[in-house]
C-alpha positions, 0 to 999 in steps of 0.5 A, spaced: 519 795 418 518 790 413 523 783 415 525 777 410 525 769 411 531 765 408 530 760 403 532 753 404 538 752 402 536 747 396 531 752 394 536 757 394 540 753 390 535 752 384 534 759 384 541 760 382 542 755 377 535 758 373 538 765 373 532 770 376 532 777 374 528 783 376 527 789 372 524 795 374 522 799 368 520 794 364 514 796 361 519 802 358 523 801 351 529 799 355 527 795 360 522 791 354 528 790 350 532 787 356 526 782 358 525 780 351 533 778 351 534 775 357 527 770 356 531 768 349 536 767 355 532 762 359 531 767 364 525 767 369 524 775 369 520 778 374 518 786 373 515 791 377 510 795 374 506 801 378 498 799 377 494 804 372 486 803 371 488 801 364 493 797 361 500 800 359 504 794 357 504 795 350 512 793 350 511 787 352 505 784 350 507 780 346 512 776 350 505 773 353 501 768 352 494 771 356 496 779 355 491 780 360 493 776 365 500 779 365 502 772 369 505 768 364 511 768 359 511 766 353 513 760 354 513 755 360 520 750 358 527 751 361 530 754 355 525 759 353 524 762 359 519 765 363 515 772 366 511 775 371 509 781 373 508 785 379 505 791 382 510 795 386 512 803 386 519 805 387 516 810 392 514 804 396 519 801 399 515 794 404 513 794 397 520 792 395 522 788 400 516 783 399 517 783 391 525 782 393 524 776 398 519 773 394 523 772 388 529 772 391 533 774 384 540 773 383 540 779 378 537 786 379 536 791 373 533 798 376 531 801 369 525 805 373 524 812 373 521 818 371 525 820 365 522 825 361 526 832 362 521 838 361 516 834 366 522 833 371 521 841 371 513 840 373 514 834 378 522 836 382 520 832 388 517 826 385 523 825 380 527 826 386 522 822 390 522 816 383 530 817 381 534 818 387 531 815 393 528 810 390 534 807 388 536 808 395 530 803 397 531 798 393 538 797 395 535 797 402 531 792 400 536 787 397 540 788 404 534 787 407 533 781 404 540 778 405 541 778 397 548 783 398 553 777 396 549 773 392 545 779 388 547 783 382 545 790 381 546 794 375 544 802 375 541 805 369 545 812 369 543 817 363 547 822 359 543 827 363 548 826 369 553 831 364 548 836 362 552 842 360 557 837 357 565 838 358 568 834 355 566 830 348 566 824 349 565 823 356 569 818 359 569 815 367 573 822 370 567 827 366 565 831 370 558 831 372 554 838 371 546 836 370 541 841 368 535 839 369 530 836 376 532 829 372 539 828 371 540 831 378 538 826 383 541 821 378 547 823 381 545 820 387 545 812 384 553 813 382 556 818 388 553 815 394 548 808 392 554 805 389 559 807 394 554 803 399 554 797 394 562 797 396 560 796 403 555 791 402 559 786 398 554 787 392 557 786 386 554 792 382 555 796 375 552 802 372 551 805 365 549 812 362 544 809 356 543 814 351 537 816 347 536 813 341 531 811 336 528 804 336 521 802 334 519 801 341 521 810 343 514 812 343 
């Protein structure tokens, strides 16, 4: 089983006075977007993005300064933030755990996952596989590296979680109803992965994002 060291307690402090976030997804709309704003913020911003044989970046290349390097933000000042970029897979968990221990974020945004409803329906078992058990591995990974008290989590959900939609608009209390190979491991993040950051200690939040159309869709 994968194991993590602790860092010196200066170190430690450092690292929270400069805001570090990891953002799986990164390389999706939402998640380019998310990066784009926090590096404007100061951020050092960390992604997590699944190897490929050609460059799928497209989204954020232009926070780089050597697109392809893929190691380096656009700028390397305090106020400007900074960026790097990590192989790794959900499906992975030694894999989290070793990004989790090096980086040691004070913010988590788990924005990946297999998204697109009709190829949920030809790929169940990884969409399950990706949305549902891999968030389970990353919250593992956090405890693992001792970050529950000091990490924040935040769980992109979706609108897919209501499917046939009972009431309009949805609130907290809606009843969940998903329809599709997507939306129901999505319902393992809220009903049983928040409930076990209650237990941790860690401070969490979760939101169901919805489609819309910016130039970063496609």
């Amino acid at each position: 089983m994968a194991q993590c060291t602790e860092s010196s307690s200066s170190n430690g402090q450092l690292r929270r006075e400069r805001r570090v976030a990891i953002i799986t997804g990164i390389t999706g709309q939402d998640g380019s977007y998310l990066a784009e704003f926090l590096l404007e913020k100061g951020y050092e911003v960390h992604g997590i993005v699944r190897r490929s044989s050609s460059f799928n970046t497209g989204r954020i290349e232009h926070l780089y300064k050597n697109p392809q390097t893929h190691t380096e933000g656009r700028s390397e000042t305090p106020s400007r933030g900074y960026m790097k970029l990590h192989y790794g897979d959900l499906t992975d968990s030694t894999c989290l755990v070793k990004i989790i221990n090096e980086v040691k974020p004070t913010e988590i945004y788990n924005l990946g996952a297999q998204s697109h409803v009709k190829i949920s329906f030809d790929l169940a078992e990884y969409t399950a596989d990706v949305d549902g058990v891999g968030t389970l591995r990353l919250l593992d990974a956090v405890k693992t590296c001792g970050l529950t008290s000091s990490a924040r989590f935040y769980q992109a959900s979706t609108s897919e979680l209501y499917g046939k939609v009972q009431e309009i608009p949805q609130k907290e209390t809606t009843p969940f109803y998903p329809r599709s190979p997507y939306g129901a491991p999505v319902l393992t993040p809220p009903r049983l992965k928040l409930k076990g950051l209650h237990v941790l200690g860690c401070c969490h939040s979760a939101l169901s994002h919805r489609r819309a159309q910016p130039p970063r869709l496609l």
